[in-house]
C-alpha positions as CSV (number, residue, x, y, z in Angstrom):
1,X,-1.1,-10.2,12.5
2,X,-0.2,-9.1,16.1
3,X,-4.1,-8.9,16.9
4,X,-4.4,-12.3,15.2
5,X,-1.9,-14.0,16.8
6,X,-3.5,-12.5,20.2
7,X,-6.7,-13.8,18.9
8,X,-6.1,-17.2,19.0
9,X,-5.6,-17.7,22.7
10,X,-6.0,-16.1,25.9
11,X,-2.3,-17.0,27.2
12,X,0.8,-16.5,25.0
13,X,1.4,-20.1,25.5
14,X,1.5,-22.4,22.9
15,X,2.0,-26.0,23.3
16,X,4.3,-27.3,20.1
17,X,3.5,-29.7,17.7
18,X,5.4,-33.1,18.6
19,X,5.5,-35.2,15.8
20,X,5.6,-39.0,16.8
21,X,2.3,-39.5,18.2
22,X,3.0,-36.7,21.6
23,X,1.0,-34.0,20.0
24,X,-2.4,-35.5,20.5
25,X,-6.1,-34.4,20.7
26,X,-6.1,-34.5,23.9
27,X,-2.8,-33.0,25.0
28,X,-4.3,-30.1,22.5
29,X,-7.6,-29.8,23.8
30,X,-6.3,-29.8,27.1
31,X,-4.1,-26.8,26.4
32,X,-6.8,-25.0,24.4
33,X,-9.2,-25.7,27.3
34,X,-6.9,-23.4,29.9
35,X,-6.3,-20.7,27.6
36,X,-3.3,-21.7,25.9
37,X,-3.1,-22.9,22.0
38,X,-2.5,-26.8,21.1
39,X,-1.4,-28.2,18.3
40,X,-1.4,-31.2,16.2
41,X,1.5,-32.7,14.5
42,X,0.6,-34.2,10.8
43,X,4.4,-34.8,10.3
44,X,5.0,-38.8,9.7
45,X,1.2,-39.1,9.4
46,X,-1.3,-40.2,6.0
47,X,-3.4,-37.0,5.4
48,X,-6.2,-39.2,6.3
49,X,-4.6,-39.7,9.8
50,X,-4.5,-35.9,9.7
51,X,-8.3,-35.3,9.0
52,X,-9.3,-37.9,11.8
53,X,-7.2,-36.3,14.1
54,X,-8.4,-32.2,13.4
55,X,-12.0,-34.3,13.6
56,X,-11.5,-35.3,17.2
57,X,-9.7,-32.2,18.4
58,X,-12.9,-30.2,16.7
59,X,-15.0,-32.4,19.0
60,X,-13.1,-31.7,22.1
61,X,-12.9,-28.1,21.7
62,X,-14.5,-25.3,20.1
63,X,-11.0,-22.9,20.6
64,X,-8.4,-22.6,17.7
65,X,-5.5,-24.9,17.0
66,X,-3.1,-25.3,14.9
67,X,-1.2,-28.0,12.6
68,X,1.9,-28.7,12.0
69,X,3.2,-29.7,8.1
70,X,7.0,-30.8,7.3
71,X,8.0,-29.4,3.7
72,X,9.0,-31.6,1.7
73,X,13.1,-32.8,1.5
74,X,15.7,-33.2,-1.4
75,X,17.2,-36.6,-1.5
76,X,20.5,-37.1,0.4
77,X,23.5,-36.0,-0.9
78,X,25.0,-39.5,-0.7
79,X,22.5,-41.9,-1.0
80,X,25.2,-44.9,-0.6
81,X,26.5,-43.3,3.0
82,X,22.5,-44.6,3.8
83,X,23.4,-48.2,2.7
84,X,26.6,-48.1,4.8
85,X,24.7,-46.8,7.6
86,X,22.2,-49.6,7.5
87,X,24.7,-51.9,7.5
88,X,26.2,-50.5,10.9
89,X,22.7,-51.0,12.2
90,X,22.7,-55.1,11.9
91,X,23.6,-55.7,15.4
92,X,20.6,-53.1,16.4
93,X,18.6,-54.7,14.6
94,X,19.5,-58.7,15.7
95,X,19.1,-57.3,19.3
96,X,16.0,-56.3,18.8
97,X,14.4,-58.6,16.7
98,X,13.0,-56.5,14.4
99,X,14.2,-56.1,10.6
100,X,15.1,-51.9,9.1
101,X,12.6,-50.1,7.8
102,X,12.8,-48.8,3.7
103,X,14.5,-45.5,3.7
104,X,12.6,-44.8,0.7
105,X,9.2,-44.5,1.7
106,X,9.3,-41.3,0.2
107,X,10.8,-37.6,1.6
108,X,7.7,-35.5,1.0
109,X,5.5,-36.7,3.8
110,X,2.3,-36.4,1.6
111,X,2.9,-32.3,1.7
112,X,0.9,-31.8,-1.2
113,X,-1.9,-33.8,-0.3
114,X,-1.7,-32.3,3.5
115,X,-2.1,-28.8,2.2
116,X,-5.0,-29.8,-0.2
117,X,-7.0,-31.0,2.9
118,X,-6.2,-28.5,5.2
119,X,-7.2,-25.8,2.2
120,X,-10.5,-27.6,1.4
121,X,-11.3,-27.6,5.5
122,X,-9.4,-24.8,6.8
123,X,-7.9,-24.6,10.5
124,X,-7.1,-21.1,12.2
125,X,-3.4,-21.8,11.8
126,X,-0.9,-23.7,9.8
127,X,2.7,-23.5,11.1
128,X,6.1,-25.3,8.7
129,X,9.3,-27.0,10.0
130,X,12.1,-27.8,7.6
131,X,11.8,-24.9,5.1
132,X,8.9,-22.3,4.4
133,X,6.4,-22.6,1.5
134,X,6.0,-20.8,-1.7
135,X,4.3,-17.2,-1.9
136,X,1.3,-19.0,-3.9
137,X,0.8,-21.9,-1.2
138,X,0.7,-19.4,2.0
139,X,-1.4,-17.0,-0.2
140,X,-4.2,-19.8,-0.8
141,X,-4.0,-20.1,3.1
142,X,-4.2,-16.8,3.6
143,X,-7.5,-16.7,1.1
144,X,-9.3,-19.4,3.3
145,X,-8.9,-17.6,6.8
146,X,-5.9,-19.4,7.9
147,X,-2.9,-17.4,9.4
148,X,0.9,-19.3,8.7
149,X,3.6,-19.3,10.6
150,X,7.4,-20.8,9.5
151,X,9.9,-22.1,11.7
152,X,13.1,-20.4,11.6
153,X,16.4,-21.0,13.0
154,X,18.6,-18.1,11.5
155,X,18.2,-14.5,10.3
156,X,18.2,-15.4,6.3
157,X,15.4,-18.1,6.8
158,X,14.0,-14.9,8.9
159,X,13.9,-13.1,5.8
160,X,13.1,-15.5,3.0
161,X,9.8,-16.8,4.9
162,X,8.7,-12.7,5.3
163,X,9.0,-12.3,1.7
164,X,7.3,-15.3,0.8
165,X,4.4,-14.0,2.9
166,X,4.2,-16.1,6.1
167,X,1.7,-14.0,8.6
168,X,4.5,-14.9,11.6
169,X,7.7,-17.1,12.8
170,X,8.4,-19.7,15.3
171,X,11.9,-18.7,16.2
172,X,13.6,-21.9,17.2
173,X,16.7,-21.4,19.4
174,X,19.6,-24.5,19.6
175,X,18.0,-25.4,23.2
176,X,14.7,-26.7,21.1
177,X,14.0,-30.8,21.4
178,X,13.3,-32.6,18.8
179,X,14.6,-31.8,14.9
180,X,16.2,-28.4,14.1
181,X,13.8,-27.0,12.1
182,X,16.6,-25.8,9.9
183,X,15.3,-25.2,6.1
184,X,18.4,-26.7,4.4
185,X,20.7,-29.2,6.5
186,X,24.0,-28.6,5.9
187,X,26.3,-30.9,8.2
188,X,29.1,-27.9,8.2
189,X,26.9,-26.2,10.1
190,X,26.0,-29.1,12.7
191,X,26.2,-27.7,16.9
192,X,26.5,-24.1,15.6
193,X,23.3,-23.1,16.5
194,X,22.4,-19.8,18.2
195,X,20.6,-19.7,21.8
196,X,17.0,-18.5,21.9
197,X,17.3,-14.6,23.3
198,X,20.0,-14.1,21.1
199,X,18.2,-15.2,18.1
200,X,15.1,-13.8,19.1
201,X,17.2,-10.5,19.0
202,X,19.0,-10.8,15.9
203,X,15.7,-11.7,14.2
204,X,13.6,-8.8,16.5
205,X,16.2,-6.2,14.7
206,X,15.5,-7.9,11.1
207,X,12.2,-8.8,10.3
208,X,8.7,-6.8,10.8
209,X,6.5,-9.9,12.1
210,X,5.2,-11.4,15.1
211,X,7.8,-14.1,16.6
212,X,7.1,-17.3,18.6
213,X,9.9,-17.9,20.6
214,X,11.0,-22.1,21.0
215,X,13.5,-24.2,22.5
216,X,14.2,-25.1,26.4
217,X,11.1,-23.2,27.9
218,X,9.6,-24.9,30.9
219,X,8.5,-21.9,33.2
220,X,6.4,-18.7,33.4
221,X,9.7,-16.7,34.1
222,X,10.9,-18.1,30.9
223,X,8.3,-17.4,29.4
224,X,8.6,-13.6,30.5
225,X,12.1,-13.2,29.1
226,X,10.9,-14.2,25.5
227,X,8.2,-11.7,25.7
228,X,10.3,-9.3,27.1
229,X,12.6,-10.1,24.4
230,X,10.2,-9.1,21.9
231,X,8.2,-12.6,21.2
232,X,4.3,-12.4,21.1
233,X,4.1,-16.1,22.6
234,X,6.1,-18.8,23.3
235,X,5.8,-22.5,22.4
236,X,6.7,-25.0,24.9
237,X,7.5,-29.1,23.9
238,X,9.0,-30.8,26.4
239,X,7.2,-29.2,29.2
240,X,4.1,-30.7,27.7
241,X,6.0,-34.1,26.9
242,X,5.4,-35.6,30.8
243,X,1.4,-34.7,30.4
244,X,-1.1,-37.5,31.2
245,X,-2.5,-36.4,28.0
246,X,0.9,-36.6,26.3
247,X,0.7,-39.5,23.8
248,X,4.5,-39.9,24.4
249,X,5.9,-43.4,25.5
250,X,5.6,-43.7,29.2
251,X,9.8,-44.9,29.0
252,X,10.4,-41.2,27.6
253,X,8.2,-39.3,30.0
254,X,10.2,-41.3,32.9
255,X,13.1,-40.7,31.3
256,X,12.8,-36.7,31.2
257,X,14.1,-36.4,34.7
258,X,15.9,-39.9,35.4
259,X,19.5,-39.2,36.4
260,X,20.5,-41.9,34.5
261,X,20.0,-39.9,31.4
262,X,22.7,-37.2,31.8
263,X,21.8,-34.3,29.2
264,X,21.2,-33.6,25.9
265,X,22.6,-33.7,22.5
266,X,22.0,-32.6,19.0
267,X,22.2,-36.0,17.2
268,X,21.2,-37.5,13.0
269,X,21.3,-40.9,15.0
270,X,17.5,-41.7,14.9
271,X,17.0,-39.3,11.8
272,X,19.7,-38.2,9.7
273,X,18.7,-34.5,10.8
274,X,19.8,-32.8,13.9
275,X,17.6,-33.1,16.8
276,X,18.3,-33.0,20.4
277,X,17.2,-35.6,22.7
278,X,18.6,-37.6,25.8
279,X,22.3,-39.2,25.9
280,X,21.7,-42.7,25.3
281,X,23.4,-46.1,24.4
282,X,21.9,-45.6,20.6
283,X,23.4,-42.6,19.9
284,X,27.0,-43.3,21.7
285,X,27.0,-46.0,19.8
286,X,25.7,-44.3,16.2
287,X,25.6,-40.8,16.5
288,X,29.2,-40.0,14.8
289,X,28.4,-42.6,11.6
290,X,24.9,-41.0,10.8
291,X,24.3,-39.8,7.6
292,X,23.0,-36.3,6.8
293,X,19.7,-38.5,5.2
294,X,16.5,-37.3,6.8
295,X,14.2,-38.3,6.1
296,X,16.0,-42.2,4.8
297,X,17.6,-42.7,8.2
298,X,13.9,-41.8,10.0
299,X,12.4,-44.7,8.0
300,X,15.5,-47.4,8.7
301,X,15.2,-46.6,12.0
302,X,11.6,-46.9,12.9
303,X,11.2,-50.1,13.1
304,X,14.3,-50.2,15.8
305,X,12.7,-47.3,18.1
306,X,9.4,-49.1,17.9
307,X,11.1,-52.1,19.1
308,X,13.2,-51.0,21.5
309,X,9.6,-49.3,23.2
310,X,8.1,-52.5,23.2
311,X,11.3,-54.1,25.2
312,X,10.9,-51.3,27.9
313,X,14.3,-50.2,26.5
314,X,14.9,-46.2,26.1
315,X,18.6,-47.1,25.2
316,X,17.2,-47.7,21.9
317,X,14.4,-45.0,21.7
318,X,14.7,-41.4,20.3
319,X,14.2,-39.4,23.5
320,X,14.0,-36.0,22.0
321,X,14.1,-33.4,24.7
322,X,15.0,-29.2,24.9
323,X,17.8,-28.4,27.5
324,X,15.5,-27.9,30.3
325,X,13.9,-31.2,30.4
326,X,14.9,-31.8,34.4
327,X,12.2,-28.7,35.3
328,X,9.5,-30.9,33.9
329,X,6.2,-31.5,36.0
330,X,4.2,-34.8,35.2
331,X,0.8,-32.2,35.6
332,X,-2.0,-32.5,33.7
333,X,-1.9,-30.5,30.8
334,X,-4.6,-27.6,31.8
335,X,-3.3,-27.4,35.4
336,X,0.2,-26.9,33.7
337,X,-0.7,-24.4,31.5
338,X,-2.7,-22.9,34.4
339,X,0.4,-22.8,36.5
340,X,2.7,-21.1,33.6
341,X,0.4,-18.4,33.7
342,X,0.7,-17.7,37.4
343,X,4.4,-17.8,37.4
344,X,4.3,-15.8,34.1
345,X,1.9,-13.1,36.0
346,X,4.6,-13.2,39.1
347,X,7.7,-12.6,37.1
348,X,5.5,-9.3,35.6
349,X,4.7,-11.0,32.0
């Protein structure tokens, strides 16, 4: 799998998959292009959404890519705690003129269907956030030609994704943006997190497979660490998030290094999962009351972040970004990735 995982790009730089419309053809193709590895995100997305978007990637590039699948989620613990949060959310919603979404569009974001297609048209790579497939699912990928890879945020989902059969692991450290890719949320556990090069450690001593290391990596002599640190790559988010061929909101590019926006928190505000993005008025104002609900809070709150984009108003946006969001460069994506390497090269990577 080490050879594999080599295979698939001439950097150890992969660009992460963004779910929310970031993690688009372009930005992929873009990455591809310079020797890197994109990615598409099919989380939040019809399967036909996902086909139409592997079609233009495929006609932008002829270099592998990977895609990005959300397992599916048990229902909430509380369902009523949803209720009483959407009720919370009336004065969100009369400022912004826009009713709540149904928090029961359904929690299994068409996995079934996803895997179907992606097994009936195969891409080089299929990575998993929010839990780690069955051994029968990642053994029909393995059977097409298409290597998996499960996001892991502790040593035990370490272990349960090796012997389910996953070729390799995105280690996700606390810094990450975005959702935790935690595979069961348990809110005793909320903030408690472990940092990336310790994880990457912990998991280095544990488990025999290739590791992707993730969260708060924005330069080549990052970058280094994690490979000194026993990673075969690293996948970067938010260094990618400020791209022109980012298809993130122009508000949250600008906002990634606005001093108005002090840091970052782990927060079920937007969601009902933990996710770190920017301080903002949303999630001072919600972030204790949220449910743990993901993906029922998502869907009530959609129609809200959508809104507030529309009134040019990140206070009301989900501004997911990793710990080192103030290092990042508003570059295009191939000069980025072009740059990474260089400092990668100088820090001896």
């Amino acid at each position: 799998m080490s050879a594999a995982v080599a295979a698939l790009s001439r950097l150890p730089l992969w660009q992460a998959p963004m779910a929310g419309g970031a993690s688009c053809p372009e930005l992929a193709a873009a990455v591809a292009g310079a020797g890197g590895l994109g990615f598409l995100a099919a989380g939040y997305k019809p399967v036909e959404a996902m086909r139409a978007e592997i079609s233009g990637l495929r006609g932008r590039t002829g270099r592998p890519f990977g895609v990005n699948l959300f397992l599916p989620q048990p229902p909430p613990a509380d369902p009523a705690a949803v209720a009483d949060y959407a009720l919370r959310l009336a004065d969100e919603s009369a400022r912004y003129r826009t009713p709540l979404g149904d928090p029961d569009r359904g929690a299994d974001d068409a996995y079934e269907a996803k895997v179907a297609a992606l097994l009936a048209d195969p891409v080089p790579l299929v990575s998993f956030t929010f839990g780690c497939p069955d051994a029968e699912v990642l053994a029909a990928f393995a059977r097409v030609g298409t290597l998996t890879v499960a996001t892991v945020t502790t040593v035990a989902e370490a272990l349960a994704a090796h012997r389910a059969g996953a070729d390799g692991l995105c280690v996700q450290g606390v810094e990450a943006g975005g959702h935790q890719g935690t595979h069961r949320d348990d809110p005793g556990t909320d903030g408690r997190g472990v940092g990336l090069l310790a994880l990457l450690g912990e998991i280095r001593a544990a488990v025999p497979l290739p590791l992707v290391a993730a969260g708060g990596l924005m330069r080549g002599s990052q970058v280094a660490a994690v490979l000194a640190a026993g990673a075969s790559a690293a996948q970067l988010g938010t260094a990618f998030l400020a791209c022109p061929e980012s298809g993130a909101n122009a508000l949250h590019k600008q906002a990634l290094t606005d001093p108005a926006f002090e840091g970052t928190v782990l927060t079920r505000a937007f969601s009902g999962r933990p996710a770190r993005g920017l301080v903002n008025r949303f999630i001072e104002d919600h972030g204790r009351f949220a449910p743990s609900a993901y993906p029922q809070v998502h869907y009530l709150t959609s129609g809200l972040r959508q809104a507030a984009a529309r009134a040019g108003d990140p206070q009301g946006m989900a501004l997911w970004a990793g710990q080192g969001h103030r290092l990042s460069r508003p570059l295009p994506a191939g000069r980025l990735v072009e740059l990474l390497a260089d400092e990668l090269d100088a820090a001896g990577g």
